[in-house]
C-alpha positions in Angstrom: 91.8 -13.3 -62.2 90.4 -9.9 -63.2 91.4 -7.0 -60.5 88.0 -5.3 -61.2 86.0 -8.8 -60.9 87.4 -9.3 -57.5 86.8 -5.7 -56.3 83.0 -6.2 -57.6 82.7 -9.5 -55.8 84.1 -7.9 -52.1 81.9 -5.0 -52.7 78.9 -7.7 -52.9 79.8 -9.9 -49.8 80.1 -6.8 -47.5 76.8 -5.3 -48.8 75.3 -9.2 -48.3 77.1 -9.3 -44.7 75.4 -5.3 -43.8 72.2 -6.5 -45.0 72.3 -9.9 -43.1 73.5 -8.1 -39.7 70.1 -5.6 -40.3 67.5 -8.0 -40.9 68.9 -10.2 -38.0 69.1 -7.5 -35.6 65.2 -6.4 -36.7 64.3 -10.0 -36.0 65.9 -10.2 -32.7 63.8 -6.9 -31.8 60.3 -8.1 -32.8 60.9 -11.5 -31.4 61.7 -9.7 -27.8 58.6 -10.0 -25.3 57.3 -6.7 -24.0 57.6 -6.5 -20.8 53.6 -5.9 -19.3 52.3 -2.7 -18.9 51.9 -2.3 -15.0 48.0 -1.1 -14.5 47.4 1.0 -11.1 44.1 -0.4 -8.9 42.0 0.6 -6.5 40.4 -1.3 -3.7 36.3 -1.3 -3.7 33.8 -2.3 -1.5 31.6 -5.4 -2.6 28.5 -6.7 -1.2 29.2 -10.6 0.1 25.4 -11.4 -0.2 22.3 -10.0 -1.2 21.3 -6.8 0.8 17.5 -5.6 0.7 16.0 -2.7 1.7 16.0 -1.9 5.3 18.9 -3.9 6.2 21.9 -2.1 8.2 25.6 -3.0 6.6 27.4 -4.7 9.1 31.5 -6.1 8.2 30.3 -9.9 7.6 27.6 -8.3 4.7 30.9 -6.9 2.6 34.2 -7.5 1.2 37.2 -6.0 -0.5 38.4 -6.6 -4.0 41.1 -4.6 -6.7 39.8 -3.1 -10.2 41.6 -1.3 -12.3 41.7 2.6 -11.5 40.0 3.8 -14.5 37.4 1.1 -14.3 36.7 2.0 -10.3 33.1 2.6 -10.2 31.2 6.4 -9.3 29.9 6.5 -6.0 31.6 3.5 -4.7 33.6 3.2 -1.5 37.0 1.9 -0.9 37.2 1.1 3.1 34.7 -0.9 4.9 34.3 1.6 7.7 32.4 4.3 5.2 29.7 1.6 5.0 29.4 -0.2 8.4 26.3 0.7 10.3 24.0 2.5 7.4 21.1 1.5 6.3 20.2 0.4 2.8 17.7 1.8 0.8 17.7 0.4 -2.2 18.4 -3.4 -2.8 22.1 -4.5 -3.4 23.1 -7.9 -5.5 25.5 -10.2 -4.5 29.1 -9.0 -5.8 27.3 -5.7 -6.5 29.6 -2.9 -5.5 28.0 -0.5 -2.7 27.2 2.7 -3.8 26.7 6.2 -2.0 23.1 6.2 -3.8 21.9 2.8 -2.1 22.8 3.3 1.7 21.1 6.1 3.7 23.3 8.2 6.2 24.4 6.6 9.6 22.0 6.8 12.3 19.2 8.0 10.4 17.0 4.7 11.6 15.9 1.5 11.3 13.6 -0.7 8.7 11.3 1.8 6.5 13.0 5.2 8.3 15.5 5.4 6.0 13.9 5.3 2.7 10.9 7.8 3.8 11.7 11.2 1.8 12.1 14.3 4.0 8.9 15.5 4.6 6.9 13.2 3.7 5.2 10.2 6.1 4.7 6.6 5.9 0.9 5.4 6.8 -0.4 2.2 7.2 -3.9 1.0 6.4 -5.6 -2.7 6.9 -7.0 -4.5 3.6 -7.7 -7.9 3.2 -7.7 -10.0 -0.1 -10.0 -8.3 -2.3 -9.4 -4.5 -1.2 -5.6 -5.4 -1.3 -5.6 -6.5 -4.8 -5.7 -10.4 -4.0 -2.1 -9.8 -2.2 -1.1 -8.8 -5.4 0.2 -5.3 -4.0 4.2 -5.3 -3.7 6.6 -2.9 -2.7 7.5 -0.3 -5.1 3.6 -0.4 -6.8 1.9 2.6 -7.7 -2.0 2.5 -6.2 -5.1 4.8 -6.6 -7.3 4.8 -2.6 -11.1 4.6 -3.1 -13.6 4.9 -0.3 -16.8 3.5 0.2 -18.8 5.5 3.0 -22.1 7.4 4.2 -21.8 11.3 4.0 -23.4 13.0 6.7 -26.6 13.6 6.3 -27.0 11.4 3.5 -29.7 7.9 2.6 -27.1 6.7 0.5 -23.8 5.4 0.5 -21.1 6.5 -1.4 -17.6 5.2 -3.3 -14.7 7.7 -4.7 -11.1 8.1 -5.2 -9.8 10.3 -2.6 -6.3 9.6 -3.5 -4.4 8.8 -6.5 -0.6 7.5 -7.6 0.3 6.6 -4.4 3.4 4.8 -3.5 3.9 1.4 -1.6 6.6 1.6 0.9 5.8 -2.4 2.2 3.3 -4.6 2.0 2.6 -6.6 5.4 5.6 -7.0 6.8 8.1 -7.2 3.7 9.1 -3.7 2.9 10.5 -5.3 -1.3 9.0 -7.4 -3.9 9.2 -11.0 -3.8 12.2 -12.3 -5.5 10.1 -15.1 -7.9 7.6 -12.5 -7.9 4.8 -14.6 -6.2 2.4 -12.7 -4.1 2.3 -11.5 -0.5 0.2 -11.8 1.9 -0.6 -8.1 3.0 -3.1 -7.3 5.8 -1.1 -4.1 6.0 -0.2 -1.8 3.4 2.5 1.1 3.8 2.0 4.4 1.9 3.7 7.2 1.0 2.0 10.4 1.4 2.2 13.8 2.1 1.1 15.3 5.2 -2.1 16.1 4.5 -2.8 12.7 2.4 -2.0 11.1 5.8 -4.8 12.5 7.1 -7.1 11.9 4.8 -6.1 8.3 5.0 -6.4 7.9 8.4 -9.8 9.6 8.6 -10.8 7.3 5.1 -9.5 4.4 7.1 -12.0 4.8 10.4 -15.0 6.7 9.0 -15.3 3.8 5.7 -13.8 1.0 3.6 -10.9 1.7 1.8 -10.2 -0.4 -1.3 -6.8 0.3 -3.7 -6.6 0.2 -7.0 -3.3 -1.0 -9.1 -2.1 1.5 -12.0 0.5 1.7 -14.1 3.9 2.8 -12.8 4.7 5.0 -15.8 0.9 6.4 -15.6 1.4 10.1 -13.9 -2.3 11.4 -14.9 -4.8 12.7 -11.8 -8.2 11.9 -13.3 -11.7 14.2 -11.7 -14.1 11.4 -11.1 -17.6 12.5 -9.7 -17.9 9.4 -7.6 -21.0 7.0 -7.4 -23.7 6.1 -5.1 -26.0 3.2 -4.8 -28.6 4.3 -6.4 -26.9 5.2 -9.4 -25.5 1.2 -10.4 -29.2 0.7 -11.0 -29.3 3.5 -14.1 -32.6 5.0 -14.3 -34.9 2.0 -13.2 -38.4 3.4 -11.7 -39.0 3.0 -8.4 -42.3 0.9 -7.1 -44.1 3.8 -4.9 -45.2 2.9 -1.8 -48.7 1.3 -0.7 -50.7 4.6 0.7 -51.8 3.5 4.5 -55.3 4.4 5.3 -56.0 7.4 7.4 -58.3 7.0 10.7 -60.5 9.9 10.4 -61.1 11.5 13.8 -64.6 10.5 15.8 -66.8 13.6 17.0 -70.0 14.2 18.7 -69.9 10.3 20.3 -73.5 10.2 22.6 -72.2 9.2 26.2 -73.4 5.9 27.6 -77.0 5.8 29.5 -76.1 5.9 32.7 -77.2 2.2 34.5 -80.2 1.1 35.8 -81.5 1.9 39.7 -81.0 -1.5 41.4 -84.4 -3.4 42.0 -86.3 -2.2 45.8 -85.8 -4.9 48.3 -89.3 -6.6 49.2 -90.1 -8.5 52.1 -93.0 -11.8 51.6 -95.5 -11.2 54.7 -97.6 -14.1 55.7 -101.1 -13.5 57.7 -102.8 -16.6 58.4 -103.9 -17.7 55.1 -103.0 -14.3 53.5 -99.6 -14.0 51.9 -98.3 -10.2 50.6 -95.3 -8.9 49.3 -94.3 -5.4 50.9 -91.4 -3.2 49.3 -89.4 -2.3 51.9 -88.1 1.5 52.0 -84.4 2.4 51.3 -82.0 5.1 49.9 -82.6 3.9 46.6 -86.5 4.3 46.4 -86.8 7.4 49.4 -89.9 5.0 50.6 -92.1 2.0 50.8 -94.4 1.0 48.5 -96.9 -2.4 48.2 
């Protein structure tokens, strides 16, 4: 056999054998499984059920769970204890995490306390169906206050808007909207006002009838109204005058009675014999007697 076709056919089986021992160790490396990336979590704080406004955290109302570090949410909390005992101010959802903006600081009160703003004050008012919107007023709504009242020194009563975009802190005794967003029964309405609107609340609340008005939330304008009276729903109607009573004229110069008549002499019937007289008898009447 040919020297040089032998050394060409060596030279081919140990290229063939330096190939096949790449490729296969290539294959053995991509078929490896990677071994998993270990991800570093964080504990968070999640709410176990539904926490509404007013409510104070307590260790049953929350629970621990792990995320992922870089997915840990801003503001959240990662040990129960630096919840427990604030109040809420803002509703949480079920498996919502708690956040630093929806719980007020510890010991700063009860119910609506902590979601009044500093320096300003809750006030309550009583409406019934019609002046509270049909118990259509909820938590959160933004009202305009209209008075209805008699002005000193006035015939006439009179209606206007001594307050407008005016917050609702609770209405009766639920301080949030209803869930299925069905209406509440609200004898009592909670605003938010300033110091001086509480006043003129509380004054608008004795002195006359208040009535609110829903607007829209996103609706920031203050509109000037002039107000209304009575008078003025009737537009320029004329008025029927009044009948003119007759006027007594005064009596003069009215002639005094006569004076009465001197009672009649007293007479005395004197018989002689046959002879029969009358004979007036003197008194103080007549000064003497007379036949």
């Amino acid at each position: 056999m040919d020297r040089r076709f032998l050394t060409v056919l060596g030279v081919s089986l140990v290229f063939a054998l330096v190939i096949s021992s790449i490729f296969y160790q290539m294959t053995a490396r991509s078929g490896t499984p990677k071994k998993a990336e270990q991800t570093e979590t964080r504990d968070v704080v999640l709410a176990a059920r539904p926490l509404g406004v007013g409510v104070t955290v307590k260790p049953a109302d929350i629970k621990l769970t792990k995320v992922p570090a870089s997915a840990f949410p801003k503001g959240a909390f990662s040990k129960p204890e630096e919840v427990i005992d604030r109040p809420v101010i803002s509703p949480i959802l079920l498996e919502e995490p708690v956040l630093e903006g929806r719980l007020a600081a510890r010991g700063s009160g009860l119910g609506l306390a902590p979601i009044i703003p500093v320096g300003m004050r809750a006030v309550s008012v009583r409406v019934n169906d019609v002046s509270g919107v049909a118990g259509f007023v909820l938590p959160g709504m933004r009202v305009d206050v209209l008075v209805t009242g008699r002005p000193p020194e006035a015939n006439d009563n009179f209606t206007s808007t001594c307050l407008q975009n005016i917050l609702v802190l609770s209405a009766g005794t639920t301080i949030q909207a209803d869930g299925r967003g069905q209406a509440i029964q609200a004898p009592t309405v909670t605003l938010l006002a300033t110091p001086d609107q509480a006043e003129i609340l509380t004054l608008a609340n004795s002195e006359g009838h208040i009535q609110l008005v829903l607007r829209n939330g996103s609706d920031q304008t203050v509109e000037k109204t002039k107000g209304i009276q009575v008078a003025s729903l009737f537009g320029d109607r004329p008025h029927p005058k009044p009948e003119a009573k007759p006027q007594l004229r005064p009596i003069v110069n009215i002639t005094p009675p006569p004076p009465p008549p001197p009672p009649p002499p007293d007479q005395v019937v004197v018989i002689r014999g046959t002879q029969k007289s009358v004979e007036v008898v003197a008194s103080a009447h007549t000064g003497g007697a007379g036949r």
